[in-house]
C-alpha positions in Angstrom: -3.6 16.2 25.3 -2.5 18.6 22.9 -3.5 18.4 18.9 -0.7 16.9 16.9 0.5 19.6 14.0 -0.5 18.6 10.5 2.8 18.0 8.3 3.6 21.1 6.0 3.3 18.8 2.9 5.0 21.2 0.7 8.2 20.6 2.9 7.5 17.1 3.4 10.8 14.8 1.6 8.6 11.9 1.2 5.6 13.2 -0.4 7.6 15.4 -2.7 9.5 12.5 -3.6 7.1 11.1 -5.1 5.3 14.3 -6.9 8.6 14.1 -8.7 8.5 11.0 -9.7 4.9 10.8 -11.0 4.8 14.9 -12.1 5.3 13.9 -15.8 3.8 11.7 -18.4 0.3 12.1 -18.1 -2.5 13.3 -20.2 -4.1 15.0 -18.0 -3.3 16.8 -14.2 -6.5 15.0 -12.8 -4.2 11.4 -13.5 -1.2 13.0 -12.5 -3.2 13.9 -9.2 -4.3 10.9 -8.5 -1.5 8.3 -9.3 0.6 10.7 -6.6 -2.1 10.7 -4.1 -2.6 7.0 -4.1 1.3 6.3 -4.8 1.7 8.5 -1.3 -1.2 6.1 0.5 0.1 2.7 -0.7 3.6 3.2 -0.4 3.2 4.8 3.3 3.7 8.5 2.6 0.7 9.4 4.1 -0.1 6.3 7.5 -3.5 4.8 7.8 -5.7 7.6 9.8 -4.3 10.5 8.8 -6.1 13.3 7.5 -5.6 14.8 4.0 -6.0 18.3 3.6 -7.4 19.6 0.6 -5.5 22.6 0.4 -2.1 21.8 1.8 -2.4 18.6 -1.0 -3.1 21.2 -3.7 -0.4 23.6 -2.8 2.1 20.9 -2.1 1.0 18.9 -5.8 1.3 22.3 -7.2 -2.7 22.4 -9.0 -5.9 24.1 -8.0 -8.2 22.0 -5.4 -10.8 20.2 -8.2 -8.6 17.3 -9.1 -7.3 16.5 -5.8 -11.3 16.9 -4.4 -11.5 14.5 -7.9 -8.9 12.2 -7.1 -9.6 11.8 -3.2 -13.5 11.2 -4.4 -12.1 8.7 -6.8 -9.7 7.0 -3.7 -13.1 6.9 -1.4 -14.4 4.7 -4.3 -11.4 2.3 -4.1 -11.9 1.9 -0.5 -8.1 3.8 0.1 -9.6 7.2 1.4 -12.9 7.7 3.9 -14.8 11.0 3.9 -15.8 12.9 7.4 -18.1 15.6 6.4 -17.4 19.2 8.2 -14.2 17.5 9.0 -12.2 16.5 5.4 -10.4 12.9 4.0 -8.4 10.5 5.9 -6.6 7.5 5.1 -8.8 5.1 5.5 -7.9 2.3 8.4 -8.5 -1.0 8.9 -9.5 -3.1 11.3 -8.1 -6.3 12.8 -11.0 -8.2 11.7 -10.4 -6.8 8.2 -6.6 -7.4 8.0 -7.0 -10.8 9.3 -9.6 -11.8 6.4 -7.4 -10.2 4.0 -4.5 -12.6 4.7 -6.7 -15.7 4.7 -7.3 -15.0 1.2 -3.7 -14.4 0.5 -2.9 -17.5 2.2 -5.1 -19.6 -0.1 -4.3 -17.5 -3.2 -0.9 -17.2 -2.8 0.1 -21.2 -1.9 -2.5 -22.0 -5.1 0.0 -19.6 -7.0 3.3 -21.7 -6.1 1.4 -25.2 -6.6 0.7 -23.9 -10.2 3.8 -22.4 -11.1 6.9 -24.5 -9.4 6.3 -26.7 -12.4 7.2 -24.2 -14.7 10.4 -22.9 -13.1 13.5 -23.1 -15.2 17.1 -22.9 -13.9 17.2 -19.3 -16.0 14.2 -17.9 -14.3 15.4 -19.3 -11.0 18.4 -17.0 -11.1 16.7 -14.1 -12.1 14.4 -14.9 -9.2 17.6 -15.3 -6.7 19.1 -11.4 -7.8 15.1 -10.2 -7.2 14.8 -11.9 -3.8 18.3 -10.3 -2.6 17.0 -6.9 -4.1 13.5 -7.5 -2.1 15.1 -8.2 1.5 17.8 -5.7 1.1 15.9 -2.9 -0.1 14.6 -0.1 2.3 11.0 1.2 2.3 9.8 3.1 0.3 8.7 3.2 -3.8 11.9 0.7 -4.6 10.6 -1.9 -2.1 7.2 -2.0 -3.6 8.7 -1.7 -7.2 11.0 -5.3 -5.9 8.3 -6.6 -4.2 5.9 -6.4 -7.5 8.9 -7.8 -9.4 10.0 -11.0 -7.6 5.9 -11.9 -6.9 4.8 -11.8 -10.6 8.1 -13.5 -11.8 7.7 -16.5 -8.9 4.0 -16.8 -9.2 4.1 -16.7 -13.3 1.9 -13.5 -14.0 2.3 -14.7 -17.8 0.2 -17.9 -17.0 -1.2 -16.7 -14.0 -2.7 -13.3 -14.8 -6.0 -13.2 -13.2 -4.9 -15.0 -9.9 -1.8 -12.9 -9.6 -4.0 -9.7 -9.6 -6.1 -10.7 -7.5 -2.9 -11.6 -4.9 -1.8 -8.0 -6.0 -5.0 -6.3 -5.0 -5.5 -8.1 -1.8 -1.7 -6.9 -1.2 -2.6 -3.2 -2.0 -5.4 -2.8 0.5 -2.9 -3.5 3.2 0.1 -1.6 1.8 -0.6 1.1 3.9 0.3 -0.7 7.2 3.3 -2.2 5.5 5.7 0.2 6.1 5.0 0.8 9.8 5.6 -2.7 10.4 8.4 -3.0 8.3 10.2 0.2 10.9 8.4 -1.2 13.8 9.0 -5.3 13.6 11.8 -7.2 13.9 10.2 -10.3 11.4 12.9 -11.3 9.3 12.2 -13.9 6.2 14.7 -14.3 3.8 13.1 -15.1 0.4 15.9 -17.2 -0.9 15.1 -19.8 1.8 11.8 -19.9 -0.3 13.9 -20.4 -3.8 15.8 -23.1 -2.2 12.4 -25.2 -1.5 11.0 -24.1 -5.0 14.3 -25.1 -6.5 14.3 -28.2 -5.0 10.5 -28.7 -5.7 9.7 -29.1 -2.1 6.3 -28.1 -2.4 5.1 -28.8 1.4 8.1 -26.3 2.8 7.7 -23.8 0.6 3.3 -23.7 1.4 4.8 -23.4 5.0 7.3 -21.0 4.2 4.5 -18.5 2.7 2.0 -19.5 5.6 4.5 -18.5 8.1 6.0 -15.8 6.6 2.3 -13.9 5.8 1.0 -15.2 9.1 3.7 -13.0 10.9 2.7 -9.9 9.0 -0.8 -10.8 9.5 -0.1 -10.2 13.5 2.1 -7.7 13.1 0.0 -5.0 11.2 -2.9 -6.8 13.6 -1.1 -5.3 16.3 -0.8 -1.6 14.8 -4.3 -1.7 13.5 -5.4 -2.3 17.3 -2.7 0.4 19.0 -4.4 3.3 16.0 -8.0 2.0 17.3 -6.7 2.5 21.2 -4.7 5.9 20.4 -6.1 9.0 21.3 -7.5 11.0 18.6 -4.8 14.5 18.4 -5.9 15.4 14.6 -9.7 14.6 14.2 -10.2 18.1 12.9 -9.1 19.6 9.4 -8.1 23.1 9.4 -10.5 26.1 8.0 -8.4 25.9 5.1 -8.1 22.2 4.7 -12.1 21.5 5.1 -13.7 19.3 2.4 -17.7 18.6 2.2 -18.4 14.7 2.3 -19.1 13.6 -1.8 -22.7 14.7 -0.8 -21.5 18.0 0.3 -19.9 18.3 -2.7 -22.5 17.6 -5.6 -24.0 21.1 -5.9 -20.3 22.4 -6.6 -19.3 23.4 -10.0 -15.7 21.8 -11.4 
């Protein structure tokens, strides 16, 4: 089978998108650097598995190869990038195993998060929680989606009481962002979040735990299910270029910069 072409990232809409959005208002280029490559992984720029070239990321970002060896280093840490030495930095992917643990713990977290907060709700917030919800399930992927998303979740599990349990929902969400915008293109799993505000509104605690069991327990399978068909696909890129080569952080520890 024939080695799939790395993406010209320089030319790539998607990535560039969101070096322009993230190019300014940071101290230094090694943040700027990183907040675009991790932006690009958790908002599905860059899919699960697929190799990041040193480089191409440097030419595309527009900086010299240190803070993107930084950054990526920095994402390895975070558990978002994995190193392959003689070969460069992937996306890191997980497995099925992983992603189905990951959702347990949402599950639990998250159905905690509307016991504690449906008390709280008031007929002001609700409304402002009805405009987010239509924003969430009409908005396309991409850096809005996750920007609704963030919104409606911290306003309906009541970050302002809530802070600790509502980042820990949000950091169990990020490790699986990756994978959400392949099955958002690839499944047809439709829930409509106002069905949740209607049993919230009408304190209906039991239907709304269900609705957030069912609705995450469809994701769960779904991004089961591409986890499994990137484990089964042949691998076409498992090589960097000459010029897209990075040492492992081993390699890498002699190196000046």
């Amino acid at each position: 089978m024939p080695r799939k072409k790395r993406r010209n990232l320089s030319t790539d809409a998607r990535f560039s998108d969101v070096v322009n959005q993230l190019a300014g208002g940071y101290r230094t280029i090694g943040e700027m650097v990183y907040s675009v490559l991790k932006e690009s992984i958790l908002g599905g720029a860059f899919a699960p598995g697929e190799w990041l070239g040193q480089e191409s990321l440097a030419t595309a970002i527009g900086v010299s190869r240190i803070p993107v060896r930084t950054a990526l280093l920095q994402l390895e840490a975070e558990g978002l990038v994995t190193f392959h030495p003689h070969k460069g930095a992937k996306v890191r992917t997980l497995t099925a195993a992983q992603i189905d643990e990951i959702f347990r713990l949402r599950t639990l977290l998250e159905t905690y998060a509307v016991r504690l907060a449906m008390p709280r709700i008031t007929p002001e917030r609700l409304v402002l929680l009805r405009e987010l919800a239509e924003q969430l399930d009409e908005e396309p992927e991409g850096r809005e989606f996750l920007d609704a998303r963030i919104r409606f979740y911290r306003e309906l599990y009541d970050a302002e009481h809530n802070p600790r349990l509502v980042e820990l929902i949000e950091e169990l969400r990020s490790s699986i962002g990756r994978y959400l915008l392949s099955f958002r293109l690839l499944s047809d799993h439709k829930h409509v979040h106002s069905d949740l505000l209607d049993y919230v509104a009408s304190g209906d605690l039991t239907k709304a735990e269900a609705w957030i069991y069912s609705h995450l327990e469809g994701v769960r399978k779904g991004m089961e299910a591409i986890a499994l068909d990137e484990d089964e696909a042949p691998v076409g890129d498992a090589e960097a270029s000459a010029g897209d080569k990075m040492n492992s952080p081993e390699e890498t520890s002699g190196e000046a910069g």
